[in-house]
N, C-alpha and C positions, 0 to 999 in steps of 0.2 A: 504493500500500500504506500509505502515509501515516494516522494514524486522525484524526480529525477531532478528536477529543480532544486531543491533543497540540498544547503549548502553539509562539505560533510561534518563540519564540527561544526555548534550551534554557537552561538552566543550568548550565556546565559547571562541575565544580570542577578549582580549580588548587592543586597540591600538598596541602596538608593544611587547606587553607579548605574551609566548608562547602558543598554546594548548598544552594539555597533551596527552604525548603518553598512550594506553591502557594499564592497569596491567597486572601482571603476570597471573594472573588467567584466566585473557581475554583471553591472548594471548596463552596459552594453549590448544585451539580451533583449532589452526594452525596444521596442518599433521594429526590431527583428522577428528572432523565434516567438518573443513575447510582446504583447500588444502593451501601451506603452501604462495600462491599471496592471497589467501581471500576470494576463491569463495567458494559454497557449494559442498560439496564431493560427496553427496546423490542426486539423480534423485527427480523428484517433486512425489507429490502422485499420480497422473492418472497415473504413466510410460512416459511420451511424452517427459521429459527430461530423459536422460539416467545418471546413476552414472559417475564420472567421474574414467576412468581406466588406465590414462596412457598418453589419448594423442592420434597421427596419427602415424603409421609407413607409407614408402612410399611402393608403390602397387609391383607387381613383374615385372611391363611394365615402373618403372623410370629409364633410363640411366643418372647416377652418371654422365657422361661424357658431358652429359646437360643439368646442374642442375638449370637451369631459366625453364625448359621445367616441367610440372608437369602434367601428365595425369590425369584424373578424378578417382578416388580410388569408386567413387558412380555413374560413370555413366549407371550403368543398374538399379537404383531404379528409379521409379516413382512416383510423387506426391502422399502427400497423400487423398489429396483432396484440391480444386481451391475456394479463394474466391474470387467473382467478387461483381459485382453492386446490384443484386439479395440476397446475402445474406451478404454482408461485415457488417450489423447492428448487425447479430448474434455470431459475432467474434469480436466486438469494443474489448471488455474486452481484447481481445492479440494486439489491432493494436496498433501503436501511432499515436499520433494526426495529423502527418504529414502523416500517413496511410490511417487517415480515411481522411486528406484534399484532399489526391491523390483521390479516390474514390469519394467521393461528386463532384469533379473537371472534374473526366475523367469518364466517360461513360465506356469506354472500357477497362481501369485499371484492371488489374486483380493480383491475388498475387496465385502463386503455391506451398502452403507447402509440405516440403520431412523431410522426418524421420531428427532427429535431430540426428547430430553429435560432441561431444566436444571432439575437435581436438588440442586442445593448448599442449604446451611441450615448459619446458623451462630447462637450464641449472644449474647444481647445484652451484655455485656459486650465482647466481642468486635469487636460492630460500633459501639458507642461511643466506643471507642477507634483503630476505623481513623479514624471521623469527625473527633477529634480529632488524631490523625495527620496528616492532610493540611496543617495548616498549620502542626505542630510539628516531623514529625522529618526529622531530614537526615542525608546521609553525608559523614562525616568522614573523613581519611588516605585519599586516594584511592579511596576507594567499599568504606573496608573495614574501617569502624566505623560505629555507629550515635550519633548523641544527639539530644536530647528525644525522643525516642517511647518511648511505650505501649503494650501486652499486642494488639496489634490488627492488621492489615494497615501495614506501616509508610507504604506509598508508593499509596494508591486513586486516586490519578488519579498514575502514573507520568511522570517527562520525559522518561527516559533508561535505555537500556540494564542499567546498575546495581540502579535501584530495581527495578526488574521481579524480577531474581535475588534482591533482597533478598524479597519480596513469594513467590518460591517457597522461598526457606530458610525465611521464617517460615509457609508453610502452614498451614491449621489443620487439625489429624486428631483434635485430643483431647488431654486434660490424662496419662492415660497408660491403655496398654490391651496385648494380649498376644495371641499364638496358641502352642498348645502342636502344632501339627501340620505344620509349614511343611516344605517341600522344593525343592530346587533340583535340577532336571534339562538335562543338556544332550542336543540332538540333533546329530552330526557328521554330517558333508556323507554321507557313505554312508546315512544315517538312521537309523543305530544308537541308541538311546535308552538314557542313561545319566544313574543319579541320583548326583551328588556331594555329597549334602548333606543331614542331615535336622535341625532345630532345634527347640527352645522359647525363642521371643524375647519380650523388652521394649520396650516404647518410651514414652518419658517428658518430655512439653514442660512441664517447670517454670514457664515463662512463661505458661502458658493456664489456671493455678490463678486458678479464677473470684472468689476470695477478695481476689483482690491488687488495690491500687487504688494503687498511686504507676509511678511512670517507670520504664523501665526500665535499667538500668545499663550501663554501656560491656561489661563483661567477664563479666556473667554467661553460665552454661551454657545455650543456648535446646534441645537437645537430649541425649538419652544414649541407650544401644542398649547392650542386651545379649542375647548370643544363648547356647543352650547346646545344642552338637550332642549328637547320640544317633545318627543313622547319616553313610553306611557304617562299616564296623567300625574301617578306619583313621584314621579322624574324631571316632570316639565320646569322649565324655570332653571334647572341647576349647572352651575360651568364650574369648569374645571380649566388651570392653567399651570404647565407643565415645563419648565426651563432645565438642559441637560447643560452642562457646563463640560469643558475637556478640559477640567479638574478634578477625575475622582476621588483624589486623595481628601481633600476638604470638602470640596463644593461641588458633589457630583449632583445630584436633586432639586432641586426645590418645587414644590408645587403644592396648591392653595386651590381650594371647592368652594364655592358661593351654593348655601341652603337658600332657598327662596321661602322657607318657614320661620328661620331663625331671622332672615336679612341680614346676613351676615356673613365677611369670608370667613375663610380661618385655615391657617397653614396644614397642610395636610404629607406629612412626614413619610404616611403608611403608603403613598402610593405609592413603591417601590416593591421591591425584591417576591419573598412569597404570600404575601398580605394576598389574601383571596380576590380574584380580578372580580369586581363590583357589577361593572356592565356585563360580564359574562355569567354571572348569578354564582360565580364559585366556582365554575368549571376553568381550570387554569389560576396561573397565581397572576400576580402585575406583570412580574418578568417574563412571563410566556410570552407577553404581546411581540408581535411581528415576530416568532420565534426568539426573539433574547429581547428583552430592551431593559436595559439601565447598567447600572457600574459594573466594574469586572472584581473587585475587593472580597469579595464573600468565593470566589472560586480559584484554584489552578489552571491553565489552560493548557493541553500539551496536541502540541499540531501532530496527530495520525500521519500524516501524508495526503496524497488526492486520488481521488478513487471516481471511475465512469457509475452514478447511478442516475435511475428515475426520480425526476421530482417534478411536481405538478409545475407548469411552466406555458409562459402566452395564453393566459386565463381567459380570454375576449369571450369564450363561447358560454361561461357562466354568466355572462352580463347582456346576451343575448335572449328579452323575454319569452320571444316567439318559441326558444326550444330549451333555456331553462328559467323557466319564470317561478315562482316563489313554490307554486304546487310541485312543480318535478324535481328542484332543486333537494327540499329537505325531506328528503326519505331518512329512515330509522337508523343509526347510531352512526350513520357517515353518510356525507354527501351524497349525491347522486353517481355511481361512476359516468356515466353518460354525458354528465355535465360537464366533469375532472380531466382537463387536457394533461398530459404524463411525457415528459420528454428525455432523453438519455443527456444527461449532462455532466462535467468533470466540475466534482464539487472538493474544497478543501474541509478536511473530516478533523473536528478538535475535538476531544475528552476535555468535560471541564468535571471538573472532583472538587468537593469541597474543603476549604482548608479547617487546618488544627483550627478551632476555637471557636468557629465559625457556624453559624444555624443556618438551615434551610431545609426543607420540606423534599427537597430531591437533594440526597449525598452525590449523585454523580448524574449529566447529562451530554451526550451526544449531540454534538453540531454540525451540519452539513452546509454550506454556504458555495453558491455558485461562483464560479471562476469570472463570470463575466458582470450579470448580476448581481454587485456586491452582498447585498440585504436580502438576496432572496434564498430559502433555502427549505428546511424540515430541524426538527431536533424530535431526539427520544427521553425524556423523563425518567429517571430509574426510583423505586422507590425501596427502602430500607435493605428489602429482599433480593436487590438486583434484578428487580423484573420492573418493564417498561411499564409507564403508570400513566403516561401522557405521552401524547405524540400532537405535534403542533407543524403546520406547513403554510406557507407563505401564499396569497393567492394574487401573483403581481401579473401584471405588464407592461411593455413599453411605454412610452407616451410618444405619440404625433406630433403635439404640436412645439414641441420641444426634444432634450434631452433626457436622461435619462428613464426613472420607472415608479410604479407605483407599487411595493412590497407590503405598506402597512395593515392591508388588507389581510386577515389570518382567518386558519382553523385550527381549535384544539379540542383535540380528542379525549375523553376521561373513560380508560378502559376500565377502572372497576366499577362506574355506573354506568357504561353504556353508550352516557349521554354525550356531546358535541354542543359545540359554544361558535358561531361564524360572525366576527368582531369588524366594526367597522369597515363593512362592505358598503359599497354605492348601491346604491337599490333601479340605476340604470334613468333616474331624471334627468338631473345635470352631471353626474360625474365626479371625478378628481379633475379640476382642468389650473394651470395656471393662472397666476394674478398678479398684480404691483405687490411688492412687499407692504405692508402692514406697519404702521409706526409702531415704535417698541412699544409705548404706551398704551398700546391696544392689546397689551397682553402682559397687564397690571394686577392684579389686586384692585385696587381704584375701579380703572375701568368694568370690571367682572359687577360690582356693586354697586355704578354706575346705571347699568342695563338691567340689573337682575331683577325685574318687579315681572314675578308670573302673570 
């Protein structure tokens, strides 16, 4: 499982020294063999990954005029073949562990591969800066600061477990963008279908303003998130606002909920780590969301290697109502496979284990994160016993009318009730689509209690 990329002695850091950025010589691999984020440039030997050539353009049926709205660019291909119950043993080799826990779980699980497409596209500022990255920036205090890097992929050829998580916090999805239509629905083990959540969210990487041209700083905000529900009726009214800092060491969190009962914000600590994910009724913890999200502090990280598997990937056909609309969508303890596009892609595989001292509800999870698509991936949950307890997978795609993609869309799985949590999906109105950035102030405290009268 080893990638061939990976250098032969690591560089481990010890206490608050840094790791070493890659040579030059390394790094020379960049706009070559490797694309200039870190993936491989070259399709695998069978053909089943294709060379990377550029990227998506969008079809000749996208109106610019509704650019959350993204029609299927693959809708007339067909699987290339189903694996279900029957033969999922003969395909272990591509699944992950939370693949094959699905299957051994579900009888009727099934996974539909379609031709692979690598669709990523990023901006050249962007990719200037990963360039430049590879032999400036490092991690500091224990893998849980950054310095010398730049607005870009921090770590494109990775050594180690760490830089990889660092390389999915900093994702690139866009400088800031919104959907006024999102919902969270969960399905419980009986299949009862239940929506707990309706929103209009924010999201805003201060760091990918194409303008900026210096370092970037120990302690700046690399993200903010703000949502403002509007259903169920005991939900309506209340916001949430969520600032990630690329300083874990002190200042990885902050984030503050306006009740619209009390009138009142108030700093909200718990959104983090395993605190039970709220809009998802408990199915999944905070940190499941978009498969990982928040500090890397409470775990180890150790980079497996990269490994060819299946993971759900170019999602356009769930957002698609004519063929999965809310009825066909939410079938009993998993998605629809029907709906679930499945593609062969080269992912970097991390063990994260929990450290001496340290609490968490999972002692050890599996990360799979795509080579091209920073943010987009699967994880497996292990619980006490070493058996998967949650499996969680990304439901993205590209964007048209810009760069990058849209990851923060999730599934998580809760194999010992059965049931499934589908978080901050678009419901196919308006979309994820880009916007002007958003003054800081509009993602205050102040402003949250400004607006909040149900």
């Amino acid at each position: 499982m080893k990638t061939k990329y990976l250098p032969l002695a690591l560089c481990m850091m010890i206490g608050g020294q840094a790791m070493a950025a890659v040579s030059e010589e390394e790094a020379r691999q960049l706009g070559n063999n490797l694309t200039l984020w870190g993936a491989e440039q070259a399709g695998n030997a069978d053909g089943t990954i294709p060379a990377y050539t550029g990227g998506i353009q969008p079809p000749s049926s996208y109106d610019p005029g509704r650019p959350g709205i993204r029609p299927d660019p693959f809708a007339d291909e067909q699987a290339l073949f189903t694996i279900d119950a029957s033969n999922y043993k003969e395909h272990q080799e591509r699944l992950t562990s939370g693949a094959l826990a699905l299957f051994e779980k579900y009888p009727d699980f099934k996974i539909n591969v379609y031709p692979t497409h690598r669709t990523a596209r990023y901006p050249e500022h962007y990719l200037a800066n990963a360039k430049k990255n590879a032999t400036s920036c490092t991690l500091i205090e224990d893998g849980l600061q950054l310095k010398g890097c730049w607005a870009g992929t921090p770590f494109p050829i990775p050594q180690n477990g760490s830089e990889v998580m660092w390389n999915r916090y900093m994702k690139y999805e866009g400088h800031a963008f919104m959907s006024q239509d999102l919902k969270t629905t969960i399905v419980d083990g009986s299949g009862t279908v239940i929506d707990t959540a309706g929103q209009t969210q924010w999201n805003q990487y201060p760091l990918w303003d194409p303008s900026r041209t210096d370092l970037l700083k120990g302690d700046e905000i690399n993200e903010i998130l703000r949502a403002d529900y509007d259903s169920p009726a005991r939900k309506s009214g209340e916001k949430l606002v969520i600032h990630d800092s690329l300083n874990m060491l002190t200042n990885a969190r902050r984030a503050w909920s306006y009740l619209p009962g009390q009138r009142r914000v108030k700093l909200s600590p718990d959104v983090a780590y395993d605190t039970p994910s709220p809009a998802g009724a408990g199915i999944g913890t905070v940190d499941d969301s978009s498969v990982f999200y928040g500090a890397f502090d409470r775990y180890d990280f150790e980079l497996v290697g990269k490994r060819e598997v299946y993971i759900p990937y170019n999602m356009f056909k769930m957002y698609d109502a004519e063929q999965c609309g809310r009825e066909q969508v939410f079938t009993k303890n998993f998605a629809n496979p029907d709906c679930v596009r499945w593609e062969l892609h080269r992912v970097w595989v991390v063990e994260a284990t929990l450290k001496s001292g340290k609490r968490h509800i999972y002692p050890r999870r599996t990360l799979y994160w795509d080579e091209d698509f920073l943010g987009v991936g699967m994880s497996s949950a292990y619980d006490n016993t070493g058996s998967v307890y949650r499996v969680v997978h990304s439901e993205s795609f590209p964007k048209y009318e810009s760069y990058g993609h849209i990851s923060g869309q999730f599934i998580t799985h809760d194999l010992a009730s059965g049931a499934y949590a589908r978080q901050a999906y678009s419901t196919g109105r308006s979309g994820w689509h880009d916007i002007e950035p958003k003054p800081m102030n509009f993602f205050t405290p102040q402003a949250m209690s400004g607006g909040g009268v149900r």
